[in-house]
Backbone as ProteinMPNN parsed JSONL, in Angstrom:
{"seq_chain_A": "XXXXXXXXXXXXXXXXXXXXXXXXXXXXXXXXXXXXXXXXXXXXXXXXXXXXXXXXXXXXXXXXXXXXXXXXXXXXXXXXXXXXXXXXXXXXXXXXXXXXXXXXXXXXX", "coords_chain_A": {"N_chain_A": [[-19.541, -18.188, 33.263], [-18.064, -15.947, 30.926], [-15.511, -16.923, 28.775], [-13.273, -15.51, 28.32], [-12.519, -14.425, 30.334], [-12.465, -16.522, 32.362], [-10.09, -17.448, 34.896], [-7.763, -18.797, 33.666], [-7.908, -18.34, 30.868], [-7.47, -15.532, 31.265], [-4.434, -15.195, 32.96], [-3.385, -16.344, 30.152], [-3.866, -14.278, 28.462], [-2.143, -12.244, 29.422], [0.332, -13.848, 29.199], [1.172, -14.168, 26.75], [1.095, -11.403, 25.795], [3.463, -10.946, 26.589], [4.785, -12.382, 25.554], [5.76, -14.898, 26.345], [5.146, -17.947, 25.247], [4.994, -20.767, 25.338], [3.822, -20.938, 27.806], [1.701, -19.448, 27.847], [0.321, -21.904, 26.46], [0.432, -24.024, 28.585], [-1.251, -22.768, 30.504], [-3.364, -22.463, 29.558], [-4.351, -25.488, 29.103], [-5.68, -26.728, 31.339], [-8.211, -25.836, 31.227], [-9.051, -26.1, 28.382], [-9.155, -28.851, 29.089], [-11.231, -28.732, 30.383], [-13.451, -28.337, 28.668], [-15.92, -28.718, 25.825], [-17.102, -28.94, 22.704], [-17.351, -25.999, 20.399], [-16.011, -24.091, 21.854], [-14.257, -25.573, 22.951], [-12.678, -25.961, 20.999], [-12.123, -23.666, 20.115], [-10.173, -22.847, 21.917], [-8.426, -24.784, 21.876], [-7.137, -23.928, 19.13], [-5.976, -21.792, 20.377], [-4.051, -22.449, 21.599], [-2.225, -23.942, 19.894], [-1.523, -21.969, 18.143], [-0.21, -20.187, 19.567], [2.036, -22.693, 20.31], [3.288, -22.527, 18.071], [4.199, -20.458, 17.911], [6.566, -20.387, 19.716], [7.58, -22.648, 18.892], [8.313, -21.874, 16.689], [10.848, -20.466, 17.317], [12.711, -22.292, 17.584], [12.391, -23.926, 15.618], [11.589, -23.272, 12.322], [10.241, -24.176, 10.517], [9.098, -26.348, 12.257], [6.78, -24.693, 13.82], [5.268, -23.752, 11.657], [4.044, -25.586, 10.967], [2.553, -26.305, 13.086], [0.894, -24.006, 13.13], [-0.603, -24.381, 10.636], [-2.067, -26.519, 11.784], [-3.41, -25.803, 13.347], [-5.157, -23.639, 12.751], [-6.969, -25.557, 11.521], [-8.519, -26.227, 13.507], [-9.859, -24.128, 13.8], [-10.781, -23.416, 12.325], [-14.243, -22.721, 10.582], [-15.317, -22.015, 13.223], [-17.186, -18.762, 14.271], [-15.998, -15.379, 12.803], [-16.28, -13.096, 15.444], [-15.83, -14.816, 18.332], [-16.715, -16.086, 21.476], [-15.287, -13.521, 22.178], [-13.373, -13.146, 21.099], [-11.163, -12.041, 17.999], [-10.671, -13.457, 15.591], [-9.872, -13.502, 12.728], [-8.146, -11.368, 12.276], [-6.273, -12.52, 14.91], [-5.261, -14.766, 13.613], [-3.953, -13.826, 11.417], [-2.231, -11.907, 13.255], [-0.283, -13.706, 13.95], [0.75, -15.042, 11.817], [1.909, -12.844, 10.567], [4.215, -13.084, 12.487], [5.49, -15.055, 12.532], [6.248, -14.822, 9.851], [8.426, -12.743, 10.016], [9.791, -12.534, 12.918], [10.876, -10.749, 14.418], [8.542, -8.988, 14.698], [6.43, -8.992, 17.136], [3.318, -10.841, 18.009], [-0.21, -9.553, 18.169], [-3.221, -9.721, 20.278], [-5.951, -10.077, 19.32], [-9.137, -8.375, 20.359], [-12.766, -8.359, 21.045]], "CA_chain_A": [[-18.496, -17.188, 33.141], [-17.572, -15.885, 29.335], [-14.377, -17.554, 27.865], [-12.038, -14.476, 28.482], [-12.802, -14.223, 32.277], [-11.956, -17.239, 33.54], [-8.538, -17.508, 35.253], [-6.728, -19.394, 32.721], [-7.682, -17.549, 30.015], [-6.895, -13.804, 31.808], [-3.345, -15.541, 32.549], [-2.731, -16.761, 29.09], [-3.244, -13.626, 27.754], [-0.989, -11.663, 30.317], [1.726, -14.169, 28.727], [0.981, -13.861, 25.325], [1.45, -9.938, 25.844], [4.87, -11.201, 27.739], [6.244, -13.303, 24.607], [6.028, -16.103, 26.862], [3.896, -18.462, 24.139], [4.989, -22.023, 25.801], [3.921, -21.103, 29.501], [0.234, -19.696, 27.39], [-0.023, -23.161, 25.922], [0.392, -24.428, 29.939], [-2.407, -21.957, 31.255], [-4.587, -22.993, 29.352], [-4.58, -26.708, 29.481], [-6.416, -27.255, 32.056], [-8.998, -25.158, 30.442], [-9.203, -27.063, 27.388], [-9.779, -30.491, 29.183], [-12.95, -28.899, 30.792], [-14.376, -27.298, 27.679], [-16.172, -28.998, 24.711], [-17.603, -28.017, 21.239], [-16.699, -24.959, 19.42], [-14.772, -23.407, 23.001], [-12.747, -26.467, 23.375], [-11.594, -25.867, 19.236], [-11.56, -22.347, 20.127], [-8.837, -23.297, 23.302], [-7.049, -25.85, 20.956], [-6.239, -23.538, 18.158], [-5.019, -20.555, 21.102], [-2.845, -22.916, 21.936], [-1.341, -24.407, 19.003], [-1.149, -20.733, 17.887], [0.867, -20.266, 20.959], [2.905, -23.423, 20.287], [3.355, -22.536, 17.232], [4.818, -19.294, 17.97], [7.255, -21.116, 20.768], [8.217, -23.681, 18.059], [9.243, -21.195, 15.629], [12.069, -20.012, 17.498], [13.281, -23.489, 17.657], [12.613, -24.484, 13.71], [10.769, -22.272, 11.748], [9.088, -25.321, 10.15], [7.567, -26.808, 13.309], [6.207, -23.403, 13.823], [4.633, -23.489, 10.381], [3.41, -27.113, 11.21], [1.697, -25.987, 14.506], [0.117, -23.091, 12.906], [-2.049, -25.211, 10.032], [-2.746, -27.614, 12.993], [-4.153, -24.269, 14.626], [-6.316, -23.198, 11.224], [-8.046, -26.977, 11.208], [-9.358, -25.792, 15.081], [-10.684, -22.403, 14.307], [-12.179, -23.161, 10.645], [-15.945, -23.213, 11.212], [-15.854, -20.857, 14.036], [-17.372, -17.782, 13.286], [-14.717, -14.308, 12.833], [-15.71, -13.282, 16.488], [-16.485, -16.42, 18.765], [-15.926, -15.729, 22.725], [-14.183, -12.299, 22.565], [-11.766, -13.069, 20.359], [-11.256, -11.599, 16.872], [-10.304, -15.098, 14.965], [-9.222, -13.62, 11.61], [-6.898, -10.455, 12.984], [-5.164, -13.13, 15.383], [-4.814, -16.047, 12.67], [-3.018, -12.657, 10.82], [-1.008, -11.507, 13.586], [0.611, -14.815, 14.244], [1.14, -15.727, 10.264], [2.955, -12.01, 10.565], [5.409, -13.058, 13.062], [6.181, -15.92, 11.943], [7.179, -14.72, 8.88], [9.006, -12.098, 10.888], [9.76, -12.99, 14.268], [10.894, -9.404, 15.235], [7.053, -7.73, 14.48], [5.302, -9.734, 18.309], [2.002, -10.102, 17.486], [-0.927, -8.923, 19.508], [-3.936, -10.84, 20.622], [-7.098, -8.888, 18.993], [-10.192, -9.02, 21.442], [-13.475, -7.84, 20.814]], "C_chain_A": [[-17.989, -17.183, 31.697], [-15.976, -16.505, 29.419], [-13.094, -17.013, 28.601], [-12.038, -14.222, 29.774], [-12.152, -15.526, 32.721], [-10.241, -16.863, 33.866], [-7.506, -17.746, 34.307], [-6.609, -18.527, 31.612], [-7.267, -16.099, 30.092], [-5.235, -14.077, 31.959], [-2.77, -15.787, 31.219], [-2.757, -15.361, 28.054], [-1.879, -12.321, 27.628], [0.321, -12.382, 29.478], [1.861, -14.026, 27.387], [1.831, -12.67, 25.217], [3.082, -9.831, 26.145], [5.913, -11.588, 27.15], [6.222, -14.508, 25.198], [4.878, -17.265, 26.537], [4.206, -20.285, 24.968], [3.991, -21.743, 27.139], [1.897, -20.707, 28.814], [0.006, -21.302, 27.208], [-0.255, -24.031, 27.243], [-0.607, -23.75, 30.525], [-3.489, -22.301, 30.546], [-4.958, -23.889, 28.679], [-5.494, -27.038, 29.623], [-8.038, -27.116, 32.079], [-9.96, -25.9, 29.305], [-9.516, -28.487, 27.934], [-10.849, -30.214, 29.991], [-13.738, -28.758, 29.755], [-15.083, -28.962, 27.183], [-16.753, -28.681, 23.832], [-16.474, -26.985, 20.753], [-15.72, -24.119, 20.835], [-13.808, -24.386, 23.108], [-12.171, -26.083, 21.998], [-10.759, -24.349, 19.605], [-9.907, -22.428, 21.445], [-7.306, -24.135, 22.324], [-6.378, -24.848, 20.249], [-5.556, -22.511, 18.894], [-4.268, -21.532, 21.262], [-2.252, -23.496, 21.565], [-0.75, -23.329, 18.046], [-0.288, -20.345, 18.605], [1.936, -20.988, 20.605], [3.496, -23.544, 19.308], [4.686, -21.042, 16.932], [6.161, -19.706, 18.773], [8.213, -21.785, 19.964], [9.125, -23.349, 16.676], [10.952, -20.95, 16.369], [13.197, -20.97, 17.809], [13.648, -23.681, 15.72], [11.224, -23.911, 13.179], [9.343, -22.962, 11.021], [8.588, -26.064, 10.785], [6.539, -25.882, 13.742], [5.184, -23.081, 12.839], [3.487, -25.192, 10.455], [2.312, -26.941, 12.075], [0.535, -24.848, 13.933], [-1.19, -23.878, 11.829], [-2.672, -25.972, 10.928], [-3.928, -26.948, 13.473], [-5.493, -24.231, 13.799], [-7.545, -24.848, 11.485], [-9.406, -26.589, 12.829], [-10.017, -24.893, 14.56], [-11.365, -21.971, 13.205], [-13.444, -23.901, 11.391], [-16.383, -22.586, 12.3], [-16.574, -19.443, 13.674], [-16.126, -16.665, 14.08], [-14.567, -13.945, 14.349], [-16.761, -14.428, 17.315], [-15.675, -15.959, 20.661], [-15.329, -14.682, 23.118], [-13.31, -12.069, 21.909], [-12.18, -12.953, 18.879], [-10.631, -12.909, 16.122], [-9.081, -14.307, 13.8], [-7.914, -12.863, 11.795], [-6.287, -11.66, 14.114], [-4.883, -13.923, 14.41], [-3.743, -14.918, 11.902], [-2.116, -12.454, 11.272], [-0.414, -12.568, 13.654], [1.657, -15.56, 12.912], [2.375, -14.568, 9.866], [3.986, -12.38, 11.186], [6.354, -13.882, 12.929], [6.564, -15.99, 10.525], [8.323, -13.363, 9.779], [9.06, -11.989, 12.12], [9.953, -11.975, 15.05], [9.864, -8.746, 15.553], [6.918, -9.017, 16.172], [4.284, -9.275, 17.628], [1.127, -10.351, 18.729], [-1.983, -9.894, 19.308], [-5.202, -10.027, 20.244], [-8.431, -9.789, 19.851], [-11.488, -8.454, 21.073], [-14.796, -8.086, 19.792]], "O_chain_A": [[-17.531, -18.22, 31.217], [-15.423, -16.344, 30.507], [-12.221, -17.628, 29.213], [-11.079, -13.531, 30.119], [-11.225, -15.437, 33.527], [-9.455, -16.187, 33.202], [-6.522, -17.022, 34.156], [-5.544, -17.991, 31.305], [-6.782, -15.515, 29.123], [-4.537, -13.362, 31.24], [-1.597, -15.437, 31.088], [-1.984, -15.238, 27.104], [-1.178, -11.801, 26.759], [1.249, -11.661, 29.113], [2.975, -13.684, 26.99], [2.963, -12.684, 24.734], [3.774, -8.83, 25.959], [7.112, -11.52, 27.418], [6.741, -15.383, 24.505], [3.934, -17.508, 27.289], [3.157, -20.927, 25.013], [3.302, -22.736, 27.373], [0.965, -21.43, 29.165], [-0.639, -21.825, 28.116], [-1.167, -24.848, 27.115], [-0.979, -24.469, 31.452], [-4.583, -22.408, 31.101], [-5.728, -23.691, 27.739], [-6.275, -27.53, 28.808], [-8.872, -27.837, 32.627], [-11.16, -26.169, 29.341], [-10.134, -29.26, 27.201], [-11.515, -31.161, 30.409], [-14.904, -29.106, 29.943], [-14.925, -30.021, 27.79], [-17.245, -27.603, 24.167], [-15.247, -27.072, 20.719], [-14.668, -23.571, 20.508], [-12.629, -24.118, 23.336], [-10.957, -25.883, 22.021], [-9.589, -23.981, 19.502], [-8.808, -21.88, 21.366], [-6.082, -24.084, 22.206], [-5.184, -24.673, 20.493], [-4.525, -22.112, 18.353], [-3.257, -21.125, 20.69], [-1.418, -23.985, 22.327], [0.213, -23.544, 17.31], [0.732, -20.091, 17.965], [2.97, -20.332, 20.479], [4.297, -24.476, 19.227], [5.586, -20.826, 16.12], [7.093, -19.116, 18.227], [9.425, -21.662, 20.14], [9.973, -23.926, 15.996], [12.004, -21.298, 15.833], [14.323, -20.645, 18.187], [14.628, -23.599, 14.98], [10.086, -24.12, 13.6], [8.159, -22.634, 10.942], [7.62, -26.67, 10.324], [5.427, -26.327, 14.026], [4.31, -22.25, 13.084], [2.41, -25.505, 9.946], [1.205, -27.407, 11.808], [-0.625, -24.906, 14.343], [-2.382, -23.94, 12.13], [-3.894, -26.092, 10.842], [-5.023, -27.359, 13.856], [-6.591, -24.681, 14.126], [-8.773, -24.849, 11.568], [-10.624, -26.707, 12.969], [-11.15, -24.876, 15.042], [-12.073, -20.998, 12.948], [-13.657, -24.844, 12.153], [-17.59, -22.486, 12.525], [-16.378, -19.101, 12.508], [-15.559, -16.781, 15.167], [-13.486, -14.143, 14.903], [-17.919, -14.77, 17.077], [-14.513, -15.65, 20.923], [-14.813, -14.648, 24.235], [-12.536, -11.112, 21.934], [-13.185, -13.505, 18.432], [-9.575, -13.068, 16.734], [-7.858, -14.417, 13.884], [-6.813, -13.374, 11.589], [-5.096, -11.418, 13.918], [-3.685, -13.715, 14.215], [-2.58, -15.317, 11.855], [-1.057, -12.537, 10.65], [0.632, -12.247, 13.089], [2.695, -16.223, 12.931], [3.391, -14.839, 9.227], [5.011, -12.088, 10.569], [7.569, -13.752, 13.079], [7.1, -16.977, 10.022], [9.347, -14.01, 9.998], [8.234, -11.2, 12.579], [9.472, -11.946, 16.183], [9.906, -7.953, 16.494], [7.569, -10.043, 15.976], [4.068, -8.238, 17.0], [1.364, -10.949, 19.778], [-1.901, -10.771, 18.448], [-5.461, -9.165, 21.083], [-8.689, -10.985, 19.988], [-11.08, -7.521, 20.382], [-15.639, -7.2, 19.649]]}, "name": "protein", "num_of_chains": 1, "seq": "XXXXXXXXXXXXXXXXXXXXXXXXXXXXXXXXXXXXXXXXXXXXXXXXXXXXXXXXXXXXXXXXXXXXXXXXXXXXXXXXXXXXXXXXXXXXXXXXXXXXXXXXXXXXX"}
């Protein structure tokens, strides 16, 4: 089953879309401790991208902490890997967290 199909990942992006970036980082967990290789990196950095987004609205600089964490996961992937557009999300997320009002979107394709 591709990446973006399973359960976890169809939930996590429903919350994404929702704003609700902690409860992503919880959906797809369980996800991440089946994977390995380049899908488990690809799982890690959605969800330190996620936690990253979560952590901003706490302190802007754990938010900024979580996000290079994210980058170390998803360098070496290629742009798209699974469905997912790598460089347009690493973008929208670097947008919102410099502006927390823009949400950013989850580019697929």
């Amino acid at each position: 089953m591709p990446l973006l199909q399973t359960p976890e990942f169809v939930q996590a992006l429903r919350l994404w879309q929702e704003g609700q970036f902690w409860e992503v980082h919880e959906a797809l967990e369980p996800l991440w401790k089946r994977l390995r290789g380049p899908q488990r990196e690809l799982v890690q950095g959605v969800i330190l991208l996620a936690a990253s987004l979560h952590q901003a609205r706490l302190n802007p600089k754990g938010g900024w902490r979580n996000f290079h964490k994210a980058l170390r996961h998803l360098e070496g992937l290629p742009e798209r890997f699974e469905g997912v557009r790598l460089e347009p999300l690493i973008g929208e997320v670097r947008r919102a967290l410099e502006n927390p009002q823009q949400p950013p979107g989850f580019p697929l394709g």
